[in-house]
LUMLO-280854 format. One record per residue (C-alpha): x, y, z; residue number from 1. Coordinates in pm, whole numbers, plus 50000, padded with zeros to 5 digits. Each point is the difference from the previous one (the first is absolute). Example, Ala and Ser with C-alpha at 12.3 -4.5 7.8 and 13.67 -1.06 7.14 Angstrom:
BEGIN
R     px     py     pz  num
R  51230  49550  50780    1
R  50137  50344  49934    2
This chain:
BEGIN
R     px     py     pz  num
R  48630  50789  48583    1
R  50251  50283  50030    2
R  50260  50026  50228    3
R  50386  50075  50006    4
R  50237  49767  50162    5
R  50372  49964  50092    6
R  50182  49727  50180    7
R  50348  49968  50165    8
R  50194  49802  50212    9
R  50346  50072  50167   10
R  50257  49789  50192   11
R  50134  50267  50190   12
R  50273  49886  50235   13
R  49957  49635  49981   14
R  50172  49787  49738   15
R  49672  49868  49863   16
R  49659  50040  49984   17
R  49772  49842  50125   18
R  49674  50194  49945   19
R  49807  49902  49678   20
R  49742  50278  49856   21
R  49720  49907  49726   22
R  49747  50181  49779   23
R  49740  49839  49744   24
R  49669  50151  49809   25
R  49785  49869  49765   26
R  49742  50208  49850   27
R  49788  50084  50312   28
R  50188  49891  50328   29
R  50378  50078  50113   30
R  50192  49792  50213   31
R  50296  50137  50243   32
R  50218  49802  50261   33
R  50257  50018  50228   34
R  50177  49738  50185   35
R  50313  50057  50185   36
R  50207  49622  50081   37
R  50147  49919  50346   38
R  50270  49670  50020   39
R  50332  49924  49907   40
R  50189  50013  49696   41
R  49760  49980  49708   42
R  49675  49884  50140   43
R  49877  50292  50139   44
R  49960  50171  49690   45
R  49862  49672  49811   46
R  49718  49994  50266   47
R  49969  50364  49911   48
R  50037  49862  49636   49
R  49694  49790  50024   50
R  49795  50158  50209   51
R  50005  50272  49691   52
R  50046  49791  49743   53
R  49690  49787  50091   54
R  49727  50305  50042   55
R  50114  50121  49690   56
R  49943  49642  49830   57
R  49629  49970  50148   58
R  49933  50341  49852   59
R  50072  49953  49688   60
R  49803  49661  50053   61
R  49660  50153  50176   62
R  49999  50376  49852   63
R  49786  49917  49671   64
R  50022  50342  50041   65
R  49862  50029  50327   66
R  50008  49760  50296   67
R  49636  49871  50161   68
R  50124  50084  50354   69
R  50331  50191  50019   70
R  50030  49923  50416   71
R  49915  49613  49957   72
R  50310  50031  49701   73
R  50189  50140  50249   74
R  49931  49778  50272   75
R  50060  49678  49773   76
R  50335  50174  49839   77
R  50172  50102  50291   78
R  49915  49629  50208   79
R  50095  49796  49675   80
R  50323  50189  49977   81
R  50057  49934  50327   82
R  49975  49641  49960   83
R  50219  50009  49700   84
R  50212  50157  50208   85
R  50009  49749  50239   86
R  50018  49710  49728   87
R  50292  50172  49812   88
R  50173  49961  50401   89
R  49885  49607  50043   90
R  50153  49947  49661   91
R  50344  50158  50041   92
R  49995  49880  50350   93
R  50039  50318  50214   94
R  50045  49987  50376   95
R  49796  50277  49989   96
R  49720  50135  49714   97
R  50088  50349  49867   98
R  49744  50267  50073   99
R  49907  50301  49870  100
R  49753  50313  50044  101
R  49799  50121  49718  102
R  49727  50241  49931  103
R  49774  50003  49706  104
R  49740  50200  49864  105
R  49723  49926  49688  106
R  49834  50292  49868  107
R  49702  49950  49814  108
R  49660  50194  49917  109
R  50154  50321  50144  110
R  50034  49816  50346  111
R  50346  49866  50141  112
R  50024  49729  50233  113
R  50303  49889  50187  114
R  50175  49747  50216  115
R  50291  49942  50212  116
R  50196  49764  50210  117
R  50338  50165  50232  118
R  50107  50341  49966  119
R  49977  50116  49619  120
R  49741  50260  49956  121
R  49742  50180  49813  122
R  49930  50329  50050  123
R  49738  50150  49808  124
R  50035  50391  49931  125
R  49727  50268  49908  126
R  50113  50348  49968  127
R  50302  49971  50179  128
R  49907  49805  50325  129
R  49994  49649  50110  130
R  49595  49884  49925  131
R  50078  49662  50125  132
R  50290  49736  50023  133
R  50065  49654  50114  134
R  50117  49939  50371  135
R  50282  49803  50049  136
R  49972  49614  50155  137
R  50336  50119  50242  138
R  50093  49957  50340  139
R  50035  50475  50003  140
R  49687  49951  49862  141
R  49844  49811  50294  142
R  50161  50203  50260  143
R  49897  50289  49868  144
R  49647  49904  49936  145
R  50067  49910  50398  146
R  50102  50348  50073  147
R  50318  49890  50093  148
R  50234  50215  49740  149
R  49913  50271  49792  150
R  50095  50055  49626  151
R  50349  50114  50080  152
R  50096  49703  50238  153
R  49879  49772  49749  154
R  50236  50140  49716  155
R  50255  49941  50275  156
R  49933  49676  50171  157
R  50231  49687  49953  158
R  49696  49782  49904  159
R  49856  50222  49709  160
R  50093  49766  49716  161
R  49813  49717  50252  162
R  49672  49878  49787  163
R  49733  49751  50084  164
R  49841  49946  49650  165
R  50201  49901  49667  166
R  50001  49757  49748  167
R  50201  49691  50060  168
R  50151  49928  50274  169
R  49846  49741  50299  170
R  49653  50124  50042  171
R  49712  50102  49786  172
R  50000  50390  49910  173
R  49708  50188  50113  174
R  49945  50242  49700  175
R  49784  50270  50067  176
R  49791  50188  49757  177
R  49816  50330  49947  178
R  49658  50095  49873  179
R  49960  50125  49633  180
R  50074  50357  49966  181
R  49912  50244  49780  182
R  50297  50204  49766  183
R  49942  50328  49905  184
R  50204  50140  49747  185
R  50344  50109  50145  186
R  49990  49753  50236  187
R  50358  49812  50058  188
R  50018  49617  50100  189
R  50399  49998  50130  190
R  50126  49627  50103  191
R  50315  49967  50164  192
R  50252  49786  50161  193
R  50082  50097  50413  194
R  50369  50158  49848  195
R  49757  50233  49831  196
R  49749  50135  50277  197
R  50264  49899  50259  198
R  50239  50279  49967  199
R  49795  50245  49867  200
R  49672  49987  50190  201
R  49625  50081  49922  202
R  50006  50395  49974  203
R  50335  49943  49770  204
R  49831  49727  49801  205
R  49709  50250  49947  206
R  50162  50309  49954  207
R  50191  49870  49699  208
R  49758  49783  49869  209
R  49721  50301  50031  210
R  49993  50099  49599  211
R  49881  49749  49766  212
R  50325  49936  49776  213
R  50103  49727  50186  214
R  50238  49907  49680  215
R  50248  50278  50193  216
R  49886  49960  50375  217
R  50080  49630  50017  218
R  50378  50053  49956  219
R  49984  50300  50184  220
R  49830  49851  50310  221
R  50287  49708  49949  222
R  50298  50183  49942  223
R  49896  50205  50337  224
R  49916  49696  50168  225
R  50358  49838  49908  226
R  50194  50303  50137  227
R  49808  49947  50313  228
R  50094  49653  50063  229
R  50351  50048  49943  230
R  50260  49714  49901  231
R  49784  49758  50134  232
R  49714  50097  49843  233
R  49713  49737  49954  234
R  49851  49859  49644  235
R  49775  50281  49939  236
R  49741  49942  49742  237
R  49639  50192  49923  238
R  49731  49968  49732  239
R  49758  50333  49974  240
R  49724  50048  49756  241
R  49803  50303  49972  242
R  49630  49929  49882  243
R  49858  50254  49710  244
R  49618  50025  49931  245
R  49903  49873  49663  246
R  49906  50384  49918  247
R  50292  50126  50102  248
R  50254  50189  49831  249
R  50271  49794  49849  250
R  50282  50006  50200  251
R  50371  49936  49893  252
R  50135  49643  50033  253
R  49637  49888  50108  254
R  49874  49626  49867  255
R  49638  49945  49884  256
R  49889  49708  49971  257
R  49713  50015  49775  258
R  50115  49901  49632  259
R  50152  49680  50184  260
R  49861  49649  49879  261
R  49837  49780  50287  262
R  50222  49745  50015  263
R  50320  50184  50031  264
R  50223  50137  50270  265
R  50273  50250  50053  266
R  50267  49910  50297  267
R  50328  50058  50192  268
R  50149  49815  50219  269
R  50337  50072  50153  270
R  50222  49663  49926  271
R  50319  49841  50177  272
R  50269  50188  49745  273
R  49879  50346  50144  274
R  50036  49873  50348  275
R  50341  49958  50054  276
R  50284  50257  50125  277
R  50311  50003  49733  278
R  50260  50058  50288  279
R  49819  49710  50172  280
R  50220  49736  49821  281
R  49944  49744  50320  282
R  49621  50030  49910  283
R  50022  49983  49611  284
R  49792  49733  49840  285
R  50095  49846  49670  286
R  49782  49976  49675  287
R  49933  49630  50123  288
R  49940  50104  50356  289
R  49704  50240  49900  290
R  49849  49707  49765  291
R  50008  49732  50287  292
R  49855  50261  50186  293
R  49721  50111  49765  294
R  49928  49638  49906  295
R  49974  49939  50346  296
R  49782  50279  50094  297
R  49751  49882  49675  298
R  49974  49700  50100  299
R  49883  50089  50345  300
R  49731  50228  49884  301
R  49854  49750  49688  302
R  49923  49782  50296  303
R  49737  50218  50171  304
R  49923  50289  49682  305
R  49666  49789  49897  306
């Protein structure tokens, strides 16, 4: 494989963040997620933590390089997560189980295959437009599937951040997938958080994302995106990959994949130390906080990562 990709994640006007981004390859698949954490202090962003931390795990567990069925490992990640989720909640006895959205995406065999839960998206572009992206499990979403508001009201309507499908929370998640689709060289996979595509919308999304260094139009598309939103500016987080033809050109920065032995993995994954806001002293966790936490968030996923 040959691809370039670049990963970042913001906490823009909040004093932590709760979003949680992920990439992992072995020799012949690559891994990205997304999750972005809703509920009080802390446990939205372990939720997010998990739901992350756990598809990365069974990855690096089923890739050996390549994974039989990449939509049955998705289906099977993202609903074990969920009920690790859910467990990490019964055992720290929450009123209420932290949830989070996430997208994912496996691309294997020059095909990429995706799925999502809530309102983080894919969006998959080819030569500078939108070729597909994930619809959003929202109550805008509904209503406008309903012909009842338009793009504009939607960006504008009191119920925007209002989803349906997550992970955690009181009911099951309904995750939805696509088909397999084909790359082409150029192609860009972008993943993002809603304080991402939020405030700067499709055509911005695409217009900056259009060339294929994504290692420069991934803070671009955030900075712009964070000058949008203002002081109160969401987590904002994206993952974007641009996929290169074996026979391709070298390009600068790109990864290949191809001297890489079978049974080993490259990864990053955005961790509790980067998450937090220095001026948010109130929210500042200690180096025995983050262990508790991450001890915690282990041992919910070693329960269902089998």
């Amino acid at each position: 494989m040959k691809f370039t990709i670049f990963q970042e994640s913001r906490i823009g006007g909040r004093k932590n963040n709760q979003d949680r981004t992920a990439y992992c390859y072995s020799r012949d698949a690559l891994l990205m997620a997304v999750a972005d954490g809703m509920g009080g202090h802390l446990h939205g962003e372990v939720a997010a933590h998990i739901a992350v931390q756990f598809i990365v795990q069974a990855f690096q567990r089923d890739a050996k390089p390549v994974l039989n069925d990449p939509t049955l490992f998705l289906s099977r990640a993202l609903l074990n997560a969920h009920n690790a989720i859910l467990d990490y909640s019964f055992e720290k006895e929450l009123n209420e189980a932290p949830r989070t959205t996430v997208v994912a995406c496996v691309v294997q065999e020059g095909f990429a295959h995706w799925a999502h839960a809530g309102d983080s998206r894919l969006y998959l572009l080819r030569q500078g437009r939108i070729a597909a992206q994930t619809r959003d499990h929202s109550r805008v979403q509904l209503m406008m599937d309903q012909g009842l508001l338009d793009a504009e009201g939607a960006a504008r309507h009191p119920g925007r951040n209002r989803i349906y499908s997550c992970l955690g929370g009181t009911h099951p998640p309904q995750i939805e997938f696509s088909k397999r689709f084909a790359l082409r060289d150029g192609d860009v996979l972008a993943l993002c958080s809603d304080g991402a595509w939020g405030n700067i919308g499709d055509e911005g999304l695409a217009r900056i994302l259009s060339g294929t260094n994504v290692m420069e139009a991934v803070p671009a598309l955030l900075t712009e995106a964070e000058r949008l939103g203002g002081k109160n500016c969401d987590n904002l987080s994206m993952i974007a990959a641009c996929w290169h033809d074996d026979l391709a050109p070298p390009q600068v920065d790109s990864v290949s994949t191809e001297t890489m032995m079978l049974d080993r993995f490259t990864t990053r994954l955005e961790t509790f130390d980067r998450s937090r806001s220095p001026a948010a002293k109130e929210f500042e966790l200690t180096d025995e906080e983050i262990e508790r936490a991450i001890a915690e968030i282990n041992s919910a996923i070693q329960k269902f990562n089998k």
